[in-house]
C-alpha positions, 0 to 999 in steps of 0.5 A: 168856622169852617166846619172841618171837623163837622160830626166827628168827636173828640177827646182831650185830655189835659183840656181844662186849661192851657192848650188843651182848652184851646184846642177844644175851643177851637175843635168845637168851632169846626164843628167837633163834640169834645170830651174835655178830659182832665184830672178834676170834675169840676174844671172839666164841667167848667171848661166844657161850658166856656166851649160850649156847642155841645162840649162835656167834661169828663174826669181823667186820671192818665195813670190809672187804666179804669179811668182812661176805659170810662172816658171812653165809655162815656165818650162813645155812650154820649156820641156813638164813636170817638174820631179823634185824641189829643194827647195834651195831659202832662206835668213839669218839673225840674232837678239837676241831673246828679238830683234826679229822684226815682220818684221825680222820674216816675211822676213825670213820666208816669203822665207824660210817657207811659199814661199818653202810651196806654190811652193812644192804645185804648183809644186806638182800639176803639178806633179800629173796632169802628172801622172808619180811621180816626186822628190821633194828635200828641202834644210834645215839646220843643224840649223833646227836642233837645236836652237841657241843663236841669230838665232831662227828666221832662225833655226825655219824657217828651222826647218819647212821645215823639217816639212813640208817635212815630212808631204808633203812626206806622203801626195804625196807618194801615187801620186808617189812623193817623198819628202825629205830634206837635212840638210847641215851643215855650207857650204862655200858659198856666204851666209856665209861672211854674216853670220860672218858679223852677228854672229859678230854684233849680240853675238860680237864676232870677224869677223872670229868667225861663221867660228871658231866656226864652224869648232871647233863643227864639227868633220870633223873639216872644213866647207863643200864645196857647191858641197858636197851637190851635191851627195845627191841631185842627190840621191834623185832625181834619182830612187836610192832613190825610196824608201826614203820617207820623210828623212832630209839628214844630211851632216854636217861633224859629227854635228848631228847623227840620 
């Protein structure tokens, strides 16, 4: 523990499992409050006490308004501000192109894009009625990178949030808040038996074969761990990065160099 985000408070959405766990368990040894934010209640409360130091859980609805104006509230109620947002709330899924349903579409991008949109503003309005800059941190993906045969849904849901991330940066740069992304590559997480089970159903491949092909396409030649994205998330969190403004964070293992 180095303290590097000693008395400031976050929220994460997405923070009850996965990366987002990770993250708050980091954040909380550098010495943060974190609001765990994420769709049910009870795993909130759960991931809270696993961070513990002073860690709560709040429920988070990324697509409803109302919900988004209570965690804050109850963020700045228990803390008295809110410094930092990490942005990991999201869902999968995939369909051919020619099979991309309208509903499909709005579901993912109903979390993804637009609910990662209106919290960063809300948020963000906060931030500057404090007067005192703050950090925003969006998890993207290696797939917004780049589309891919059966996710053009999801890559282009990511490949928004790089957008936005970029234009939000130069638009709240001069309130003293900091917007960037990271992109992780493809991580070992809860989400993932999910994505084998679809990339399986979707291009018929074997179970087994997202993972394989994975590996084969990175040159770190391994999935990643979900707290390797815990280092860069603290970095651009903290003042280290005070000068970063904007960036998507590649850590993929290799996949793609900028």
């Amino acid at each position: 523990m180095t303290d590097r985000l000693r008395g400031r408070t976050a929220i994460v959405t997405g923070g009850a499992s996965g990366i987002g766990l990770e993250i708050a368990k980091g954040f909380a040894l550098e010495g943060a409050m974190v609001c765990i934010a994420d769709v049910a209640q009870a795993d909130c409360e759960e991931a809270a006490r696993a961070v513990g130091r002073g860690a709560f859980g709040h429920e988070l609805d990324v697509r409803d308004r109302r919900s988004m104006d209570q965690v804050l509230s109850s963020t700045v109620g228990k803390a008295g501000a809110v410094d930092i947002l990490v942005n990991c709330a999201g869902v999968f899924g995939m369909q051919n192109y020619m099979d991309i349903t309208e509903q499909e579409f709005d579901r993912i991008f109903a979390v993804n894009t637009r609910g990662l949109l209106f919290l960063t503003q809300t948020v963000a309005r906060q931030m500057i009625s404090q007067g005192r800059g703050g950090a925003i941190v969006s998890i993207a993906s290696g797939a917004g990178r780049r589309g891919s045969p059966g996710a053009a849904v999801y890559s282009a849901s990511k490949a928004a949030v790089i957008s936005l991330t970029q234009s939000a940066a130069q638009e709240l740069i001069p309130h003293g808040i900091r917007v960037n992304a990271i992109a992780p590559g493809a991580t070992r997480t809860p989400m993932w038996a999910q994505v084998d089970r679809e990339f399986s159903k979707t291009l018929g491949a074997q179970l087994g074969g997202a993972e394989a092909a994975q590996i084969a396409a990175t040159p770190a030649g391994r999935l990643a761990r979900a707290d390797e994205m815990v280092g860069a998330a603290v970095f651009l969190a903290s003042t280290e990065s005070s000068y970063v403004v904007g960036q998507t964070l590649n850590v993929d293992g290799g996949m793609y160099l900028n």
